[in-house]
Structures are given as structure tokens and as C-alpha cells.
C-alpha positions as CSV (number, residue, x, y, z in Angstrom):
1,X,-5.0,8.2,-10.7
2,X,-1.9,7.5,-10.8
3,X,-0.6,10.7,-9.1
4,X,2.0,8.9,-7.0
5,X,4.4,6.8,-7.3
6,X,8.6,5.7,-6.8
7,X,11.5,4.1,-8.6
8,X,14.2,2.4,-6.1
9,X,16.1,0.8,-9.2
10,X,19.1,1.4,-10.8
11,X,18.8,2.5,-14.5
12,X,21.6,0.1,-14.6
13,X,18.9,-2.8,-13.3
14,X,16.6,-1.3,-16.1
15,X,18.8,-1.9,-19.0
16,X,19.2,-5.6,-17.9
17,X,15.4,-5.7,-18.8
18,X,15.9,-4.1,-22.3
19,X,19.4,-6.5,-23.0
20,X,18.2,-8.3,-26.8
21,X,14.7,-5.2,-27.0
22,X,16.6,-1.9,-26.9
23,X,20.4,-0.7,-26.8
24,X,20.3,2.3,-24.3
25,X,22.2,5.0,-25.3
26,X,23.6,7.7,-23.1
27,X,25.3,11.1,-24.2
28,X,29.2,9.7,-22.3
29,X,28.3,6.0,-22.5
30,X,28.0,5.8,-19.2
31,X,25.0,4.7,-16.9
32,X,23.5,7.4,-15.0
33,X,23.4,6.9,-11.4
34,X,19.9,8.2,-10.2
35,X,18.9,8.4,-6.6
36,X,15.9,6.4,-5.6
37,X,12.4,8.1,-5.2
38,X,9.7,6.6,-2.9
39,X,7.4,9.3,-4.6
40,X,7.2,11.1,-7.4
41,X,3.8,13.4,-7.7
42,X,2.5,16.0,-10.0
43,X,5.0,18.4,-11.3
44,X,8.3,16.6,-10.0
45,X,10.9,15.4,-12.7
46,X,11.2,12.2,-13.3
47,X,13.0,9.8,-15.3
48,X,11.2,8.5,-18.5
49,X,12.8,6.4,-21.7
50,X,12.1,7.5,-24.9
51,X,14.0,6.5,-28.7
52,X,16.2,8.2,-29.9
53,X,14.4,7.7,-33.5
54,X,10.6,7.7,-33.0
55,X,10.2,6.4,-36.1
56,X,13.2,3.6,-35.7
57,X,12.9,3.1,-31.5
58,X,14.4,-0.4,-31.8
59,X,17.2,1.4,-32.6
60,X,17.9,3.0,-29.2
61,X,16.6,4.7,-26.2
62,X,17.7,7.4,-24.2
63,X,17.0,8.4,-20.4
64,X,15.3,11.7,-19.8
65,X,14.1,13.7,-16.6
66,X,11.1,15.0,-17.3
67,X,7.9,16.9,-16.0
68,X,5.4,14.8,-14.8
69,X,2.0,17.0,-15.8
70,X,1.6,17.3,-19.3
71,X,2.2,20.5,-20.9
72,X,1.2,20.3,-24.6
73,X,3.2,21.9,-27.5
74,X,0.4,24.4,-28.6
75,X,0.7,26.0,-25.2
76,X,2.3,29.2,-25.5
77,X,1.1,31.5,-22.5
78,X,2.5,30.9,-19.1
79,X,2.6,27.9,-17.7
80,X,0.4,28.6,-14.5
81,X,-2.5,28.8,-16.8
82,X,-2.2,25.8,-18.3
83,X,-5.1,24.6,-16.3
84,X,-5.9,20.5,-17.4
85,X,-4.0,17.8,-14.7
86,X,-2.3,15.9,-17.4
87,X,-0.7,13.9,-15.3
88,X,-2.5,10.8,-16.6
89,X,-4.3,9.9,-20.7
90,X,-7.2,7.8,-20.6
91,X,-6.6,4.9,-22.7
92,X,-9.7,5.0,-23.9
93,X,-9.7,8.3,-25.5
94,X,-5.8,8.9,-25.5
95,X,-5.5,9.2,-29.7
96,X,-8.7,12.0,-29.9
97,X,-8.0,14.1,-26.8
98,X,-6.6,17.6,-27.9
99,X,-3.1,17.1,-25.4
100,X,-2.2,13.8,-26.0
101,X,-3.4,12.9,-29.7
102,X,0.1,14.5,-31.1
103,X,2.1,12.6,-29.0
104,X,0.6,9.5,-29.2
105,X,1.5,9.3,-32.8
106,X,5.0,11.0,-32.6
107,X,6.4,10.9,-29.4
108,X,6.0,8.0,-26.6
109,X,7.5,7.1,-24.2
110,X,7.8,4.5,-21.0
111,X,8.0,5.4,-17.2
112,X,10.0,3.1,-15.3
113,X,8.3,2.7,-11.8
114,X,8.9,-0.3,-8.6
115,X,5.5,0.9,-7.0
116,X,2.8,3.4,-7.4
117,X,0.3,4.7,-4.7
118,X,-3.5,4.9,-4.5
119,X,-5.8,6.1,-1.5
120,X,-8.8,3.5,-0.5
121,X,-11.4,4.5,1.5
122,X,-11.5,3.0,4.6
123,X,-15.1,2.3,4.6
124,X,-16.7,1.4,1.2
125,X,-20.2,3.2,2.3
126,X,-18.1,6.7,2.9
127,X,-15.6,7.0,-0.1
128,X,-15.0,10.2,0.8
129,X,-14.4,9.6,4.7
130,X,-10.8,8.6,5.7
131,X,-8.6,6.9,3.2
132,X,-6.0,4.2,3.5
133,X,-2.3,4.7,1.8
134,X,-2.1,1.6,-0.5
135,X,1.6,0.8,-2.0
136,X,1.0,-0.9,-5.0
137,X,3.9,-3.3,-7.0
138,X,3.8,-5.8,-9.8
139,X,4.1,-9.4,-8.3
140,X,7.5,-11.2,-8.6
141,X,8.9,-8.2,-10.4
142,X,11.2,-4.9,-8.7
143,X,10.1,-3.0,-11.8
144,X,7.5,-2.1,-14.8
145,X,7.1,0.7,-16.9
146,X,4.0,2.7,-17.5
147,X,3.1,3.5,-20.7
148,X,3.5,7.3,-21.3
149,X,3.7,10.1,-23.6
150,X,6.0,13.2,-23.5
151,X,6.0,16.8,-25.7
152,X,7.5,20.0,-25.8
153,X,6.0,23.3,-24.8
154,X,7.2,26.9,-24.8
155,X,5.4,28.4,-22.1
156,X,5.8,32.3,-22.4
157,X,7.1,32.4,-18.7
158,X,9.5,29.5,-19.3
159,X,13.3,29.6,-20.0
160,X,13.3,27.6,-23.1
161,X,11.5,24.2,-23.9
162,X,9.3,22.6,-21.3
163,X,9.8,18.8,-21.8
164,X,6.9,17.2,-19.6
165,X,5.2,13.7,-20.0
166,X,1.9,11.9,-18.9
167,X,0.6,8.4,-17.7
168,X,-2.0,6.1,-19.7
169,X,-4.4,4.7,-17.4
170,X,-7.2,2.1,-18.2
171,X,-10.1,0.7,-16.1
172,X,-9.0,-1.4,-13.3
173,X,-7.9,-5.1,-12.9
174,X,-9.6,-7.6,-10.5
175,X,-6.7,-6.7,-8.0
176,X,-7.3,-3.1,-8.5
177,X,-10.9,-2.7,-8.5
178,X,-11.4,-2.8,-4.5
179,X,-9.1,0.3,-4.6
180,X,-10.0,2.2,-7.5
181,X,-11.4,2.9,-10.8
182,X,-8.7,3.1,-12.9
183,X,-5.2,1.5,-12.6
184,X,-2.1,2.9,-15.3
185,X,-1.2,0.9,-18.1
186,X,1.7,-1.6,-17.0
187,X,3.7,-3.1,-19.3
188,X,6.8,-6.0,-18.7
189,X,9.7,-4.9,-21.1
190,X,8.8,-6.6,-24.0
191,X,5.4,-4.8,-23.6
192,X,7.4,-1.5,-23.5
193,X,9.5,-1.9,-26.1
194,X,6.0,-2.6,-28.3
195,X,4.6,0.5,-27.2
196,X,7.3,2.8,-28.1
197,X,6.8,1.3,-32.0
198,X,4.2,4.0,-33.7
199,X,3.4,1.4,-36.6
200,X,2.5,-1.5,-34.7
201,X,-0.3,-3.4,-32.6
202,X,0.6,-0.9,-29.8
203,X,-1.6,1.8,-31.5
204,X,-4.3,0.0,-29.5
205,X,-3.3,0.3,-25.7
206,X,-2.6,-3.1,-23.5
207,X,-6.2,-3.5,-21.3
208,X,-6.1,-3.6,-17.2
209,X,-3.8,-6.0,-15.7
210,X,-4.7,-9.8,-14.9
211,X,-5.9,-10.9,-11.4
212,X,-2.7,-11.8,-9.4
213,X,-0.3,-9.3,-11.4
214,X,-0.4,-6.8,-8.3
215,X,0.0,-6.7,-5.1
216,X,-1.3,-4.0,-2.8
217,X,-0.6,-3.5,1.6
218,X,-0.9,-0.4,3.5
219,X,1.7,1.9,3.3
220,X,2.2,3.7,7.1
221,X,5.1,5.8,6.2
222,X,3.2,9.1,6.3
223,X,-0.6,10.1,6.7
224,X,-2.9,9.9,3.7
């Protein structure tokens, strides 16, 4: 948890969120215009914001499509046997764990999301009987950003660099508990634009989100 989740905003609807945080900076000057995704899962590419200093991100971000399933940079065989699912960083743990401890000094980055998914049990006293589909958004807000981290591999099998990013998760909220165990770290922009800073408060990770911040209903569109 998270392995799912979408983006139906416009990067251009993003940057409003940044205006006064974070100039975005793109290679023409232009906006990119990126398709909406209902779901990103494991080992799709999906856009992620990152500075184009680390050490000076107030300076500028930069959009990226990315891997989500992180590959770290002392992998060198190919990538099939790259085994761990680094598609999410326990907060708790995310500055010792072998994968993510490099990036979490040098290179983070934040995940721009309108919804994420997570599967309930139906029945509480069969958790792993029949699960519901549960479409998950921030309340009063079209989007949030994840806090992530992203590296650079060079998988033997790969044609040059493998650019691939993960998820920090954290226990769960009062409006996440009934669903899961863990919830990902969400952040507003100002919250985002903190976390990309590698000297400041951010080194320790925002906690769960606060009762009312999420909304979850039933999502029927496909079968769980």
C-alpha cells in the first residue's frame, strides 16, 4: 500500500499550487500536456516533480515520467532480478533501508496524485475473503502529492539509465484505519515544497493524515 492510484489534473492546475513555493521549469518553457490516468500501478511511468538543484530546490522543479517500483542505483544485473516491490518506503525506516537511504538524502521527489486506491475486506472477520475497491481523495482538494523518492540504476539488461521512484507510506489516519494499515504520506503544496528541502524539518517525515482529511466510497468501475 499504495499500489494504485490516478492523476486527472493538468500539470498546468499543479503549478497553480506551487505559484510563490517553486518556479517550474520545463526544457521549451512550455507546460506539458499529460493525459489523465485513473490508475497508475507497479511498473507504469508516471509523472513525479523533482528540483532541478537538490541541494537549492526552491530554485526550481522539473516534471519527470518515471518508473514507479524502485530500482536502486547499486543494481547492476538485470532488472528482472531485482526482486524487493519498492513501490512504497516505510516512513519509519525510510533513512536506514539499504534502497531508499541514498535517496532520501540526495534525491526526493513529490508525486502528484487526485486519488489513490486500496482494497477493504468486505467482512472484517475474513480479511482475506472478498474485498471492496475503495477510491480514496483528499477532502476539498482535486490534488496532493505524495512524498517520494527517485534514483538511477543501470540494469545490465537496460538501454541506458533506469530512472524509477517510490512512495513513503506511514501508519494510517482515523479515516484510513477501517481500510488499511498504512496510508502514503500526503502532503498540500507547501508540505511538498518542505519535503523536497534535504536540510530542513522534512528530514523527519509528516505523520498519518488528520480525521476528516480523506474521503473514501466504493469504486465499481472494474472488479477488485
Amino acid at each position: 500500500m499504495c499500489n494504485a492510484y490516478g492523476l486527472n489534473q493538468p500539470i498546468a492546475r499543479i503549478a497553480e499550487d506551487f505559484h510563490g513555493l517553486i518556479p517550474f521549469v520545463f526544457e521549451d518553457g512550455r507546460v506539458p500536456n499529460l493525459e489523465p490516468r485513473d490508475m497508475f500501478r507497479p511498473t507504469n511511468r508516471a509523472p513525479v516533480l523533482r528540483p532541478v538543484d537538490p541541494a537549492d530546490p526552491a530554485a526550481g522543479a522539473t516534471l519527470a515520467e518515471l518508473r514507479w517500483w524502485l530500482v536502486p542505483f547499486f543494481h547492476k544485473t538485470q532488472l528482472r532480478d531485482w526482486k524487493p516491490m519498492c513501490t512504497n518506503a516505510r516512513s519509519e525506516t525510510i533513512d536506514t533501508t539499504a534502497a531508499f537511504r541514498e535517496p532520501f538524502k540526495r534525491r526526493r521527489c513529490i508525486v502528484p496524485a487526485s486519488h489513490f486506491f486500496e482494497w477493504k475486506p468486505v467482512d472484517p472477520d475474513k480479511p482475506k475473503g472478498a474485498k471492496a475497491k475503495m477510491r480514496i481523495t483528499a477532502a476539498g482538494r482535486d490534488v496532493f502529492y505524495f512524498a517520494g523518492l527517485w534514483d538511477r540504476a543501470h540494469p545490465s539488461d537496460h538501454d541506458g539509465p533506469l530512472e524509477s521512484f517510490t512512495i513513503a507510506t506511514c501508519p494510517p489516519g482515523p479515516d484510513m484505519a477501517p481500510i488499511h494499515n498504512r496510508q502514503p504520506v500526503i502532503l498540500d503544496a507547501a508540505g511538498a515544497a518542505e519535503w523536497l528541502r534535504l536540510d530542513g524539518p522534512s528530514r523527519v517525515l509528516p505523520g498519518p493524515s488528520a480525521a476528516g482529511d480523506l474521503s473514501a466510497v466504493q469504486d465499481l468501475s472494474d472488479a477488485a
